[in-house]
Each structure stands twice: as C-alpha cells, then as structure tokens.
C-alpha positions in Angstrom: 116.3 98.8 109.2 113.1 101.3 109.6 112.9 103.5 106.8 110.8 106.7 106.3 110.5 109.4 103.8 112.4 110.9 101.1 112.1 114.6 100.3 114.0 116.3 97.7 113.5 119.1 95.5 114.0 120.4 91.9 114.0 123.3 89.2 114.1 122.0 85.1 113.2 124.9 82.9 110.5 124.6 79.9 107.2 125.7 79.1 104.1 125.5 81.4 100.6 124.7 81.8 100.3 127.2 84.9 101.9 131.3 85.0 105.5 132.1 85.4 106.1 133.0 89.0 109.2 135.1 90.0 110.0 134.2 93.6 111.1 137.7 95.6 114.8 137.6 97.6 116.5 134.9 94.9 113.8 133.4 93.1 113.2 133.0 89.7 110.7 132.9 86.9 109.8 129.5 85.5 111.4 130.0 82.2 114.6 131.7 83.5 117.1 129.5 83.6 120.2 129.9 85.5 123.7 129.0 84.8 123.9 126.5 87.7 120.0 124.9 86.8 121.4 121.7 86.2 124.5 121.7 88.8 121.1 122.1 91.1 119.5 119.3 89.7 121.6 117.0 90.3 122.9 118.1 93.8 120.8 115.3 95.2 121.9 116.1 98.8 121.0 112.5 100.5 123.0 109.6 101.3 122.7 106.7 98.3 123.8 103.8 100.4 120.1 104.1 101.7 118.6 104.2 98.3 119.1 101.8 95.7 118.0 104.3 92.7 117.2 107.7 94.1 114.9 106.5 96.8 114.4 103.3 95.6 113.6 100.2 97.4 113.8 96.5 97.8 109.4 96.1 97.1 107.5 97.9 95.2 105.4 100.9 97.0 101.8 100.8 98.1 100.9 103.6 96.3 102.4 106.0 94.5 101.9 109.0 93.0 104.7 111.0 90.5 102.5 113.4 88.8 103.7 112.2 85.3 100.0 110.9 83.9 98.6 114.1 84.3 98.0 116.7 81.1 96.7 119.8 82.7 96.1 121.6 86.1 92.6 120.2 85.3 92.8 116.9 84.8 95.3 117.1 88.1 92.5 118.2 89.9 90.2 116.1 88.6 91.8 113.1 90.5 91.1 110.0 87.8 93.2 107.9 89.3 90.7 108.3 92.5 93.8 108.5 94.9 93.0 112.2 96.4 90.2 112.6 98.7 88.9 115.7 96.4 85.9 117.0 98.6 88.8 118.0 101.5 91.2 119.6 98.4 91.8 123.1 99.7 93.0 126.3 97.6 92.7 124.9 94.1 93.9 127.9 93.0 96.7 128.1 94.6 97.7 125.0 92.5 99.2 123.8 89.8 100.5 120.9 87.6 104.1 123.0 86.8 105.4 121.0 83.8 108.3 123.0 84.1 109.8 121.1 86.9 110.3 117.4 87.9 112.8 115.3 89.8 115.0 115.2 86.7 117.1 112.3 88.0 114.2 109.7 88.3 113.5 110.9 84.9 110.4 113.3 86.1 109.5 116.5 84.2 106.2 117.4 86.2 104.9 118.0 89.8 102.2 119.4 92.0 103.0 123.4 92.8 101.5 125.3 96.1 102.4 129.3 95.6 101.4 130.7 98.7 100.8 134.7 98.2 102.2 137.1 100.5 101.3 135.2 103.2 102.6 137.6 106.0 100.3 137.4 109.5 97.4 135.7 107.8 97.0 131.6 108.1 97.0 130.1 104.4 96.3 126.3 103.8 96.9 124.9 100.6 96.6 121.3 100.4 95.4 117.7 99.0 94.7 114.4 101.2 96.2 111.5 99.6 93.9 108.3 100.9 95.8 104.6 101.4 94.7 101.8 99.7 94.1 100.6 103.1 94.1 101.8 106.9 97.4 100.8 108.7 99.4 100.6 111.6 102.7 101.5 110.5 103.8 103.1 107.1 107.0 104.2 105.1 106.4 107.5 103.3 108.8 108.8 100.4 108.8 112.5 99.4 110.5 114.9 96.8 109.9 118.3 96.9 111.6 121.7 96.4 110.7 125.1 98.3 111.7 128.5 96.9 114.7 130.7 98.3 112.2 133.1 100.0 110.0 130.0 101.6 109.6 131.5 105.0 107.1 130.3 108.1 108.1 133.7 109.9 107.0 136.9 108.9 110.3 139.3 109.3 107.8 142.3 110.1 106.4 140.4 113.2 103.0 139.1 113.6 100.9 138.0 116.4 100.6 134.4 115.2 102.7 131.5 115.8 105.7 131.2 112.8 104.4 127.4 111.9 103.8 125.3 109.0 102.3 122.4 108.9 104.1 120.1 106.0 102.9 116.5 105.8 100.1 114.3 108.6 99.7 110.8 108.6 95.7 111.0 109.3 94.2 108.4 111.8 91.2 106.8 112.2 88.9 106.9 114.2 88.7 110.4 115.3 90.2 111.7 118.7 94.1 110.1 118.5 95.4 113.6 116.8 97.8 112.5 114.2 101.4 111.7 113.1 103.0 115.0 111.7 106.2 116.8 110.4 105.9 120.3 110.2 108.1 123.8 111.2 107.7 125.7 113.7 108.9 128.4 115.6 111.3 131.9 114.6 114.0 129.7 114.7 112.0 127.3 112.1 112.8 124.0 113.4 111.8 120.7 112.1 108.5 119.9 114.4 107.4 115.8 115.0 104.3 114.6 116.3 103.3 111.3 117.1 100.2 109.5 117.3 98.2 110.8 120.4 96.9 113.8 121.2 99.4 114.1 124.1 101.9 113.3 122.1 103.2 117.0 121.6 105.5 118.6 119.0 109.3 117.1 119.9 112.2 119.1 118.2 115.1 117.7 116.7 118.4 119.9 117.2 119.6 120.1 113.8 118.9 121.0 111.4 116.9 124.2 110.4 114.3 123.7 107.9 116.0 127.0 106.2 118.2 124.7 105.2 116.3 123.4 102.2 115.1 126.8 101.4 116.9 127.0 98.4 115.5 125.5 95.2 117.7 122.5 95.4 116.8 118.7 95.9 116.8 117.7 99.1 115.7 114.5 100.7 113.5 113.1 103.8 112.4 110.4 105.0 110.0 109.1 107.9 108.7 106.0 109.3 105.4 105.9 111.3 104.2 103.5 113.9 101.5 102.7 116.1 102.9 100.4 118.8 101.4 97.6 120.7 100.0 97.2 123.5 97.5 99.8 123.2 99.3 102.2 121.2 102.7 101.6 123.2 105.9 102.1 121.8 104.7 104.0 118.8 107.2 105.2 116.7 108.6 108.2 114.9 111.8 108.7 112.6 112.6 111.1 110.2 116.0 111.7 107.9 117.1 115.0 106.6 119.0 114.7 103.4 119.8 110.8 104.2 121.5 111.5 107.8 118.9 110.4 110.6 117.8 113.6 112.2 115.3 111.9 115.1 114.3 108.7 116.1 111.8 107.8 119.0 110.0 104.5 119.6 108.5 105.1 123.4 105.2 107.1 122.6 102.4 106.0 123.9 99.0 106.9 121.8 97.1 105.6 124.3 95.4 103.4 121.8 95.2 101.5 118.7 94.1 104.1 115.5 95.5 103.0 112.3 96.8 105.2 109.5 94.5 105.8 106.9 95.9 109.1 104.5 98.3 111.8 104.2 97.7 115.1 104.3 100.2 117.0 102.1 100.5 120.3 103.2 98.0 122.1 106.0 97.9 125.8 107.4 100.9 128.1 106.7 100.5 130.6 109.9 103.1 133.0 108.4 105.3 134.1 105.5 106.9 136.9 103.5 104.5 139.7 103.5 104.9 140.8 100.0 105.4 138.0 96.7 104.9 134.6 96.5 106.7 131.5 97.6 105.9 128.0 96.3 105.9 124.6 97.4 107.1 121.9 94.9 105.5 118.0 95.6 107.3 115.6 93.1 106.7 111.8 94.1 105.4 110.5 96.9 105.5 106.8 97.8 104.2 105.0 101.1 104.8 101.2 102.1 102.5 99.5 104.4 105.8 97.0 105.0 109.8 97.9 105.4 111.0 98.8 101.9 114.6 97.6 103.0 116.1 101.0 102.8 
C-alpha cells in the first residue's frame, strides 16, 4: 500500500530554553499546565492499524530528524548533523528548540517551534529546508506537529491578500517543474495539494478543514509523492488526515522527469490573527526513498 506522512501534535509542560508564549483566544503559556495536558497527549487522533508504533514502519527511514540531540536554540540552528540547508533558513528568530514539548508517546520531550507574530495582512515565512540524502523520484514523508488554538491563515478583520499558508514542499530539481506541496488556503481554510508540474494547480480535498487540527492536540498526516513515468506521467499525490485517506490522485502529468531532492518545512504565511502570536510545533519528521509498508 502507498504510504505518506504522519502529522501530529503535542503540549508537555516543563521548563524551556526559548520564552513562555501565551497563545490569544485559548492558548496557553508554556509552563501552564492544564487539567486535560495529558488527556491531550495522548489523544493521538490517527488510525494505528496503519502504524506499527506511532507512525512506525516495516524499514527504517531515510532520514530522520526528532529534535532530541539538540541542547539549545543554538546548537539547533547550528545544524551539526548537516541535514538543514542553513544558508535558505528563514526567520531564525522566529525559532526555537521548545524543550517544553515533544510527542510524549514516542517518548519525545523536544521540538522545532515557529511563533508567528500578529501576522494579520502582512506575508510572514518562517522556515528550514531539510536536504535528502539523495534526489528521488518518489518519497514517504512522516510528520508530527501541533498548531495553537488561534492558528489562523485568515485574518478575521479582512485583508487584501490571499488567506494561505504554505505548510510543507517536496523541492525538485532541476529548476522550472514547481513542486509537490500541502498547504491551506482560502477563508474556508482547506487543505491545498500540488503536484509536480507547474500546471499542476492547487486540487482541494472536501473534508476536512485544516481548523480542524487547530487545537493543541496530536494530530496525524501522512503523504506519498511521486514522479511518474513516462515523462512525468502518472505522478502521484496522497495525503491522510488523522489516519483516514483524505485524497488520492495518480494521473498528473509533470510533464517531465525532476526528482525530489528536499523538504521545505514551512513557507509564507499570507495571513493570521492581527494581534498575539500563534506557533507552529515540528516534532519528527521521517522520509523513505521506498514504501515503509504502512
């Protein structure tokens, strides 16, 4: 079976090497912890018949990347492990290594934090490019990530430009094929799918909403990216929501043959709440260059 990415999101309270933030309309600050934290954390949200331990596969991963080796915001940054293509890192200080949080069931207490500040009509990008060992055809990407209760790509107040966010890219090489993407888009913030192929447009699923993992809670997602043959037919997109298949597509054409060579994690944010901050929670990320069997 094709497989895809895993997504899912988490709050464990502690102590920090980054500032407490307090998340306006139902956030919280990083210290504060609420009667129903761990009911939260272990509200996993995704179908386990596809994972054998919380995302888990039958091979190991390609890469991988959990955030755990790290001590500081610093040494995050300072990408020792040579797996970030650092020269393309965007907003550094809009970033943090938040040791108050990590995917408490895979036995996690750290992860990457974006806070994007009162974004409201103006375009913010916050984000790192994670590079493959090798370019590729087709890859299996695993997420888990959390975004806060206010996360918003629409400014309530109105604005002139587009409600959008740009989440995750599989980046091709050469240049001029576009890229694979998953992003949000639109007032009604639906899920957004690109494929290979600069024709290739955004395609929207019809459920669900992204506001639906708006909440501080694990969720899950998963998507599977392919560059089909001949010539870039039959490329392939599919994407799960919480472990129930939420679109699935295999007749693009890319109208060529560009392989996969990075992901981008996280690009522009064209709107948000106008006043406070909302933050973005990256916990592990996994890719496969073959079918992990999920």
């Amino acid at each position: 079976m094709s497989g895809g990415i895993l997504i899912a999101a988490w709050l464990v309270a502690g102590c920090g090497d980054d500032p407490a933030i307090n998340h306006d309309s139902g956030g919280r600050d990083a210290n504060d912890a609420p009667a129903d934290a761990i009911a939260d954390t272990l509200d996993v949200f995704h179908d386990t018949s596809r994972d054998g331990d919380e995302g888990g596969a039958a091979i190991a991963p390609w890469i991988e990347e959990d955030f755990s080796s790290y001590a500081s915001t610093a040494d995050l940054l300072a990408d020792r492990r040579g797996v970030y293509s650092v020269a393309e890192d965007v907003a550094t200080n809009q970033m943090f290594l938040d040791t108050t949080t990590g995917v408490e069931s895979l036995g996690l207490t750290r992860s990457m934090r974006y806070d994007y500040l009162a974004p409201g009509c103006s375009s913010q990008t916050v984000g790192r490019n994670l590079v493959l060992p090798a370019s590729a055809a087709e890859v299996w990407v695993e997420l888990h990530v959390k975004l806060s209760r206010n996360f918003s790509v629409a400014n309530i107040e109105g604005c002139a430009t587009p409600p959008s966010f740009k989440f995750l890219f599989g980046r091709l090489t050469p240049d001029g094929w576009c890229r694979f993407s998953l992003g949000v888009l639109g007032p009604e913030q639906r899920w957004a799918l690109a494929a290979a192929g600069c024709s290739n447009t955004d395609d929207f699923p019809p459920t669900p909403s992204a506001t639906e993992i708006y909440d501080e809670r694990w969720h899950s997602i998963r998507v599977h990216w392919r560059v089909g043959t001949p010539d870039g037919q039959n490329s392939a997109v599919e994407t799960w929501i919480d472990g129930t298949s939420i679109y699935r597509r295999s007749d693009f054409d890319a109208g060529g043959t560009p392989s996969i060579y990075g992901l981008a994690l996280g690009r522009n944010l064209d709107q948000g709440i106008p006043t406070g901050t909302m933050s973005l929670w990256w916990g592990r990320v996994r890719v496969w260059n073959e079918d992990p069997g999920w």
